[in-house]
C-alpha positions in Angstrom: 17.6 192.1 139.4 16.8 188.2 139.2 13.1 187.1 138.8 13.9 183.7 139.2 12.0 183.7 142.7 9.0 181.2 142.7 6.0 181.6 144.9 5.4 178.1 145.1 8.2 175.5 145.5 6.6 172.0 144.6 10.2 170.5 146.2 9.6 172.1 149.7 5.0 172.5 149.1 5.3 175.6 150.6 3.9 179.3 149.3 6.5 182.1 150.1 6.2 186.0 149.7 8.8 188.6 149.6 9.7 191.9 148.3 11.9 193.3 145.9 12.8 197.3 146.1 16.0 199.8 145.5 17.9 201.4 147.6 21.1 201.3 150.0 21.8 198.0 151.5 24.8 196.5 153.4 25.6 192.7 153.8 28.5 191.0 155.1 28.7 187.3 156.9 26.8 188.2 159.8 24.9 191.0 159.5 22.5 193.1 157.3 21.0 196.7 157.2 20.0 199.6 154.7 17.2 201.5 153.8 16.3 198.8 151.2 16.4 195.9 153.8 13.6 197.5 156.0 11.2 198.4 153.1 11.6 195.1 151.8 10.9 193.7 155.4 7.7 196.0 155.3 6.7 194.8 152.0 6.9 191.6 152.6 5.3 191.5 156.5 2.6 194.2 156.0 2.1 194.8 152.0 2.1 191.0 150.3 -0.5 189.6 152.5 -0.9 186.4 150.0 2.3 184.6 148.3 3.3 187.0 145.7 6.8 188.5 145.2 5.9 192.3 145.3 7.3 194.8 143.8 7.1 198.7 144.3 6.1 200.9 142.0 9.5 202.4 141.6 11.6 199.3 140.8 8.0 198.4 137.9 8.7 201.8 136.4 12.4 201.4 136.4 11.9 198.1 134.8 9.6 199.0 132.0 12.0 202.3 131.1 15.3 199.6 130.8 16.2 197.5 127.6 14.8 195.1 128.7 11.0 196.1 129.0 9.6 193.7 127.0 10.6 191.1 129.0 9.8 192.7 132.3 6.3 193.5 130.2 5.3 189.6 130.7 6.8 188.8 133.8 5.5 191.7 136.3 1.8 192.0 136.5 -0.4 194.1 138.4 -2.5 192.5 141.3 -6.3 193.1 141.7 -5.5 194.7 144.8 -3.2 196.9 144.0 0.8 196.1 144.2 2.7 194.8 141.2 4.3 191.1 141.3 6.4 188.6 139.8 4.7 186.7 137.4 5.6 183.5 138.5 3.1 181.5 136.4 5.1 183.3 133.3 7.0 180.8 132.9 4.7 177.8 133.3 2.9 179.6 130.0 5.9 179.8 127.9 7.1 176.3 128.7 3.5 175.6 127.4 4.5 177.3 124.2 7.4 175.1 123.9 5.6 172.2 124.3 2.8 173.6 122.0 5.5 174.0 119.6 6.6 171.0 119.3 10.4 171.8 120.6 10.9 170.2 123.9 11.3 166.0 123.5 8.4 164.3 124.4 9.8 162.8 127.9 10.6 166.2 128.5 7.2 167.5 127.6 5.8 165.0 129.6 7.7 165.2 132.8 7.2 168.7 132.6 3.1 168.3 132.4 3.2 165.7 135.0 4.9 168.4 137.2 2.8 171.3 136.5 -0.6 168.5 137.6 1.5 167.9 140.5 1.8 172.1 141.8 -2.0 172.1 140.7 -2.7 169.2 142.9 -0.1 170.6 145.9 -2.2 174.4 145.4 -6.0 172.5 145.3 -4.3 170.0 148.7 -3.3 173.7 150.5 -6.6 175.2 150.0 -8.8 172.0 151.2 -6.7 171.6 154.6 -6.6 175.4 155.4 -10.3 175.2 155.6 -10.3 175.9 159.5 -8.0 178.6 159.3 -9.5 181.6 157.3 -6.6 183.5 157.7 -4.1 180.6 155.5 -7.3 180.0 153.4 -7.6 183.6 151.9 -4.2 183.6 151.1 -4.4 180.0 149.6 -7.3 181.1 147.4 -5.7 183.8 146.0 -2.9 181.9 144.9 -5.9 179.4 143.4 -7.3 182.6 141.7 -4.0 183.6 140.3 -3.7 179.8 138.6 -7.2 179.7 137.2 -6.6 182.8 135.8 -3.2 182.6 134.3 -4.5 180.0 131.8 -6.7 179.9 128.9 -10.0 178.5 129.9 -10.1 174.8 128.6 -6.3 174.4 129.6 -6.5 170.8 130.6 -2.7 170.3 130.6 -2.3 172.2 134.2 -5.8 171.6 135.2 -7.8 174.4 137.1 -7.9 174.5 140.8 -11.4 173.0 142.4 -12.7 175.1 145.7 -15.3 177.0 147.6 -14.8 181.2 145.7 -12.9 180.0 142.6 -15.7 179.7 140.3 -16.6 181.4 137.9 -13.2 181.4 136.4 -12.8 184.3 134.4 -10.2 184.8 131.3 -7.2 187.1 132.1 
């Protein structure tokens, strides 16, 4: 299972949303199909109405019984809604840490900030110009939300994203 999936690409400043579940699934050059392929097509079309990775419930528990649940521990969180997701921010935090602790080289440090301002600004951007189409807009906010929340109130490295329904901010 690879968790490298981001719900925001700041290369492409798009949000996506997907699904990851078990089960049978055939793949060759041209075609696809299984069991796994449809209720990942249902997750994804019906389930993760805002730009979240889900995950069901079986692949969560399968994760935090494996060797590896500590790691699976920080990176799988449980929306407000409902359905566990990839942490995606997860890794903005511990890169924070790095820089925190003084490991990464300051040009590194630095470019790294400089990004992280630039997927604040892209996310803050998305939510002012879906403003006429409530639809985009919730799912926009909610990805807001998830920022704001993901960082320690006073973080002013990332910055907290400005908009109508984000305030107050509330600790995670």
């Amino acid at each position: 299972m690879v968790l490298l999936a981001r719900t925001y690409d700041e290369t492409l400043d798009y949000f996506m949303r997907g699904g990851l579940c078990r089960g049978l699934l055939y793949h060759d050059e041209d075609m696809v199909f299984g069991d796994a392929f449809i209720r990942t097509y249902r997750i994804e079309s019906s389930v993760a109405r805002y730009p979240r990775v889900m995950v069901t419930k079986q692949v969560y528990d399968e994760a935090l019984g494996s060797n590896l649940r500590s790691y699976f521990q920080t990176h799988l969180s449980q929306a407000d809604d409902g359905p566990y997701f990839v942490d995606v921010l997860d890794e903005i935090k511990t890169e924070l840490k790095v820089i925190d602790a003084g490991v990464a080289p300051q040009d590194i440090a630095a470019s790294r900030l400089a990004s992280f301002a630039k997927i604040r600004d892209q996310i803050e951007r998305r939510l002012n110009e879906s403003a006429d189409n409530p639809n985009h807009f919730e799912k926009t906010q909610w990805f807001a939300r998830y920022w704001n929340r993901a960082f320690p109130i006073g973080e002013t490295r990332t910055g907290l994203v400005d908009g109508p329904g984000l305030y107050p901010i509330y600790p995670k």
